[in-house]
N, C-alpha and C positions, 0 to 999 in steps of 0.2 A: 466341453464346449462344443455344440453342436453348430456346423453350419446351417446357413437359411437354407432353407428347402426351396421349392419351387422352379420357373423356367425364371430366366432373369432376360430383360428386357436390354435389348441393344441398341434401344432408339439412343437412348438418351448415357452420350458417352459419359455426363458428370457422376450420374445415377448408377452404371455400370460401375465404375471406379469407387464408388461408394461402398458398393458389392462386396465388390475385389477387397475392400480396404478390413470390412465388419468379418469377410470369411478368412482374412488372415491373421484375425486377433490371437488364432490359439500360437500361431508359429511367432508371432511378438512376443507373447507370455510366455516362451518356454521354458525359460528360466526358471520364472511363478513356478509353474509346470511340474519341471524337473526337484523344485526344491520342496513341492504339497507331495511326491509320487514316494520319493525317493525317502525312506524312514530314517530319521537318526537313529544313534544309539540306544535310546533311552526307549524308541518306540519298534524294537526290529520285532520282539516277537509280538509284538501288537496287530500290526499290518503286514500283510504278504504281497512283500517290495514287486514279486515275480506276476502276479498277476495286475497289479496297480498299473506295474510298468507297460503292461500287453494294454489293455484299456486305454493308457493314453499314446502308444505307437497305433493304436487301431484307430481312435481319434486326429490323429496326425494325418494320415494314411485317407482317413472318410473328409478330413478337409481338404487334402492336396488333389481327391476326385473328383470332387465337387468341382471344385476351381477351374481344372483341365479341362471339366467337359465345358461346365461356361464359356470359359473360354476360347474353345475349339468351337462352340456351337458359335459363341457373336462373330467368330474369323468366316467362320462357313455363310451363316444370315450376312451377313455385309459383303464379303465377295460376291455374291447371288443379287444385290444391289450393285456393285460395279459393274458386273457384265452385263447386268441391264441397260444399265445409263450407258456403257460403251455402246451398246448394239443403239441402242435409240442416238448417240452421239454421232454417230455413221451415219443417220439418216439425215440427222437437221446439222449438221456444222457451226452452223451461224447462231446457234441459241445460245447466247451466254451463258446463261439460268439454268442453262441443263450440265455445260460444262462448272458450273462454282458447286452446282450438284454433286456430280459427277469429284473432282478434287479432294470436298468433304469429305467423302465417302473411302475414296481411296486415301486421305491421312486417319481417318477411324481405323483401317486396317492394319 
């Protein structure tokens, strides 16, 4: 079970969370997983339990990267957004529209 590839978009927190949700399906299915890898009796000398099982800790491993950087990068992209709107907040005070801005942004992180 491969994760999606690409950069993943942090405008849109429903669609970020959607992300998060599709690249965590292998660690939901472990179980699945664990019970496809792992050979019963009937099948040990058939499949080589030792390498099945490297293949899906290496899958594990390329989902849990994926995620981390994602999610390191939209913490990074949005922080870079609040210290904007803060520096701009110092100038104008009085702009409501810049402070509900500004809030958004800081509960996104």
């Amino acid at each position: 079970m491969a994760a999606p590839s690409g950069a993943a978009s942090c405008e849109d927190f429903a669609e970020f969370q959607e992300l998060l949700r599709v690249m965590r399906t292998i660690d939901d299915r472990i179980v699945h997983e664990l019970n496809t890898t792992i050979p019963t009796a009937s099948f040990v000398g058939k499949i080589d339990a030792s390498q099945t099982c490297k293949e899906l800790y290496q899958s594990l491993m390329d989902a849990h990267t994926s995620r981390e950087r994602i999610i390191k990068n939209c913490i990074a992209q949005t922080s870079s957004v609040v210290k904007t709107l803060r520096e701009e907040r110092e100038k104008a005070q009085d702009d409501v529209a810049l402070l509900k801005q500004l809030r958004k942004e800081q509960t996104k992180v």
